[in-house]
C-alpha positions as CSV (number, residue, x, y, z in Angstrom):
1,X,0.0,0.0,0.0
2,X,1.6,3.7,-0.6
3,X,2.2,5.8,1.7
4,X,1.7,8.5,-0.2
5,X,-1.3,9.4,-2.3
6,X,-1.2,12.8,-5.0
7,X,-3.9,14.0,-6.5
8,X,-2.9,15.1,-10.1
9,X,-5.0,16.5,-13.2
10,X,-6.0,13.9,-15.7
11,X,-4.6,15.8,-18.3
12,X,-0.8,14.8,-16.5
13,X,-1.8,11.2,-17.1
14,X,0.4,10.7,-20.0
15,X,3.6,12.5,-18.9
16,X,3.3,11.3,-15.0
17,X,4.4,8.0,-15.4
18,X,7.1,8.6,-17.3
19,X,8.6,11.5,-14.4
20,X,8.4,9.4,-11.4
21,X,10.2,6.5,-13.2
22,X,13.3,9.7,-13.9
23,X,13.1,10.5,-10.5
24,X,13.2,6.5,-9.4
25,X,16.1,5.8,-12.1
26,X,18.3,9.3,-11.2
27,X,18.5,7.7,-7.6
28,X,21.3,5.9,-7.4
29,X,23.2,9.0,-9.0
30,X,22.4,11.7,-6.6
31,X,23.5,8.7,-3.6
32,X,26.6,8.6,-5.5
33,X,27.2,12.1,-5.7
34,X,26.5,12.1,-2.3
35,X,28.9,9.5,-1.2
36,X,31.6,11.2,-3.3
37,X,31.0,14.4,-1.4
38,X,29.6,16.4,-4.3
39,X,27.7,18.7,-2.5
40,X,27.8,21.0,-5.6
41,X,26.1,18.6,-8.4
42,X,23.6,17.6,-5.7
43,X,23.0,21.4,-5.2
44,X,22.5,21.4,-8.6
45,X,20.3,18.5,-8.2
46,X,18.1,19.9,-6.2
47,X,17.5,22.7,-7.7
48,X,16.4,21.4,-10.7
49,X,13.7,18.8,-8.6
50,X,12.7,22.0,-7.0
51,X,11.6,23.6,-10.3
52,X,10.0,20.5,-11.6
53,X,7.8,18.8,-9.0
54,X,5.1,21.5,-8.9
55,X,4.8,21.0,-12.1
56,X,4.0,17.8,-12.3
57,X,1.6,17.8,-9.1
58,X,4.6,16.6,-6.6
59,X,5.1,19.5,-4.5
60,X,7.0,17.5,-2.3
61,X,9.3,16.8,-4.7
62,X,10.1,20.3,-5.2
63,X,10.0,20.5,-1.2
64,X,12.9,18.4,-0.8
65,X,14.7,19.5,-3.8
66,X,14.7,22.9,-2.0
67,X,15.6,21.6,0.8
68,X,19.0,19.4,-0.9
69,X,19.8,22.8,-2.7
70,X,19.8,24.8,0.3
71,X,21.7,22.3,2.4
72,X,23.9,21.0,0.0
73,X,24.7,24.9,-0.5
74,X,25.4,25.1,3.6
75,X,27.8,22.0,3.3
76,X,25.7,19.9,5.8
77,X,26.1,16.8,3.9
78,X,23.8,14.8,6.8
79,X,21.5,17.0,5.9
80,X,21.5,16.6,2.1
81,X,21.4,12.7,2.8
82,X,18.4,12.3,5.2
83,X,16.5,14.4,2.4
84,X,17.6,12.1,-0.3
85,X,16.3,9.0,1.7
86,X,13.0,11.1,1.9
87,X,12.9,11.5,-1.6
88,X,14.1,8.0,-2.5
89,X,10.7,7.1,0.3
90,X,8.8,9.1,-1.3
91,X,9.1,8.2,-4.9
92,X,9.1,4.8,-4.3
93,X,5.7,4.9,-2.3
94,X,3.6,7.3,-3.9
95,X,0.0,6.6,-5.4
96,X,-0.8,8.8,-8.5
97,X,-5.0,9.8,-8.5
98,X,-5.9,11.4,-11.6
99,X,-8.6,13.8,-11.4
């Protein structure tokens, strides 16, 4: 069962799908980048999740992408990591309701 449930316009239905699976498959990458200590690319990272989440109905996913921008930007790298376990949560457990 999700744990998360988004309500998203039924004219998304066709591009929805296909932006949760980028955001699944993009994963292991920003982990990587994190375990590297590439606070800069995941600052970059971020920002670019907080321009597109909104768009697509996942406000959340701009939420955190904010929040891994501004962090990443601070240099608090345990910061930066307990939002990408959110966001790896979150992906992986949300339920798309198309109205």
């Amino acid at each position: 069962m999700a744990k998360y449930i988004v309500s998203v316009d039924k004219d998304l239905e066709d591009v929805v799908p296909a932006y949760l699976e980028t955001r699944r498959k993009e994963l292991p990458e920003l982990f990587a980048l994190h375990s590297a200590g590439d606070l800069e690319s995941l600052r970059k990272n971020g920002h670019k999740l907080s321009g597109s989440g909104g768009g697509y109905g996942f406000d959340r996913i701009s939420e955190l992408g904010r929040q891994i921008e501004t962090l990443a930007l601070a240099g608090d790298s345990a910061g930066v990591a307990a939002r990408l376990a959110e966001l790896k949560d979150y992906v992986e457990n949300v339920d798309v309701v198309y109205q």
